[in-house]
C-alpha positions as CSV (number, residue, x, y, z in Angstrom):
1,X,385.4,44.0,-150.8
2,X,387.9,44.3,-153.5
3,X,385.2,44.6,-156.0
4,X,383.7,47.9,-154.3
5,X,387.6,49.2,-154.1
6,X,388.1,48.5,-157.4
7,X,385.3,50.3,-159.3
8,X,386.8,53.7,-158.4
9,X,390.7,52.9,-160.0
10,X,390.9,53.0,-163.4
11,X,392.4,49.5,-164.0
12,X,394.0,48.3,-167.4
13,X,391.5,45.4,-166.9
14,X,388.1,45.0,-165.8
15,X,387.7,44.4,-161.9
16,X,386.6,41.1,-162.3
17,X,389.7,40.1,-163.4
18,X,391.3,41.4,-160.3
19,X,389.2,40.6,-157.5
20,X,389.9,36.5,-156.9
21,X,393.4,37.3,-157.5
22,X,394.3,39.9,-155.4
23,X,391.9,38.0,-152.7
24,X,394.2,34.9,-153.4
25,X,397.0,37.2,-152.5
26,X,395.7,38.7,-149.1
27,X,394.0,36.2,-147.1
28,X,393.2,37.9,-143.4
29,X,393.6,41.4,-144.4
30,X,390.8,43.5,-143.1
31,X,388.4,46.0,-145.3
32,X,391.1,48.7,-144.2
33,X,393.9,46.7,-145.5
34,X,392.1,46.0,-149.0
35,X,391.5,49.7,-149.5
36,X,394.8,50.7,-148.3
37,X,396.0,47.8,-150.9
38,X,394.2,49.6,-153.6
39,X,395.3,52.9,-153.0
40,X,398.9,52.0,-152.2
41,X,398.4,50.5,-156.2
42,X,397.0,53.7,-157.5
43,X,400.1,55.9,-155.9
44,X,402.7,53.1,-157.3
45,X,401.4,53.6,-161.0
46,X,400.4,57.8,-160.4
47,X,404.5,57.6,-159.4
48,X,405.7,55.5,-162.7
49,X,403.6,57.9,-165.0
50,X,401.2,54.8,-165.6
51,X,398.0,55.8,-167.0
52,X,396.2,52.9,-165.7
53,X,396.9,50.5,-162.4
54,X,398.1,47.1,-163.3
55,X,398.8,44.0,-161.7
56,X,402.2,44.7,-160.9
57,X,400.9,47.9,-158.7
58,X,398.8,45.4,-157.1
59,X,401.8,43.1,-156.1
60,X,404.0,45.8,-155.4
61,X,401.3,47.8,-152.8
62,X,401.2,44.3,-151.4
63,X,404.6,44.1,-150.7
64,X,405.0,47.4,-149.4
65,X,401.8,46.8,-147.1
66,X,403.3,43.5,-145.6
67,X,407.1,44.8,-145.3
68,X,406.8,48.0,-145.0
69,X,409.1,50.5,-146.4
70,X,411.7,49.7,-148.6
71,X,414.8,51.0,-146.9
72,X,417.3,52.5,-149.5
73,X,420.0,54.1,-146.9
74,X,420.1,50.8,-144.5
75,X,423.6,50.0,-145.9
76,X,425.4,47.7,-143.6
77,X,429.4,46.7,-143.9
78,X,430.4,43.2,-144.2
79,X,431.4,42.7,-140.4
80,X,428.1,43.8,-139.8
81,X,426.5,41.6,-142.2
82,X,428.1,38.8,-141.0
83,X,427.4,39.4,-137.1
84,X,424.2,39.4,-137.9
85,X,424.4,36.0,-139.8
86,X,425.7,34.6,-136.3
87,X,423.1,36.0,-134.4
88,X,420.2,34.7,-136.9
89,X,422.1,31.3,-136.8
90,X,422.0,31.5,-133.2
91,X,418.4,32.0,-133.5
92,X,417.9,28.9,-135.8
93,X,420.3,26.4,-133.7
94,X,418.1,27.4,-130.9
């Protein structure tokens, strides 16, 4: 599926190259998630000024696919921070 996604990016390597390890990368993602991979990779190097989609696009889309969006304003104090810590050690001890 990847090969058919990546024929219409202009990579800065041949799609061969790209196909086994992206797949490596994204076992159980659907057809929608592989194209949404591929575009998400396109937008990441049209947004550097990249002329060509490289394999940190691809690892970064990937990222951003899995964890969503990165969250600049979620600053949290140090009380907070460390609340937290008990609650997710509560979780563990459990």
């Amino acid at each position: 599926i990847f090969q058919i996604y990546l024929k219409t990016i202009k990579l800065d390597r041949v799609p061969s190259y790209y196909s086994p390890r992206l797949a490596a990368l994204t076992p159980g993602f659907s057809g929608a998630d592989i194209a949404n991979v591929c575009n998400e990779a396109a937008l990441f190097a049209a947004r550097t000024e990249e002329a060509q989609v490289t394999m940190d696009d691809f690892e970064a889309a990937i990222d951003r696919i899995i964890g969503g969006l990165e969250k600049k304003n979620m600053v949290i104090s140090k009380l907070q921070r460390r609340t937290v810590a008990y609650h997710e050690a509560g979780h563990a001890v459990a």
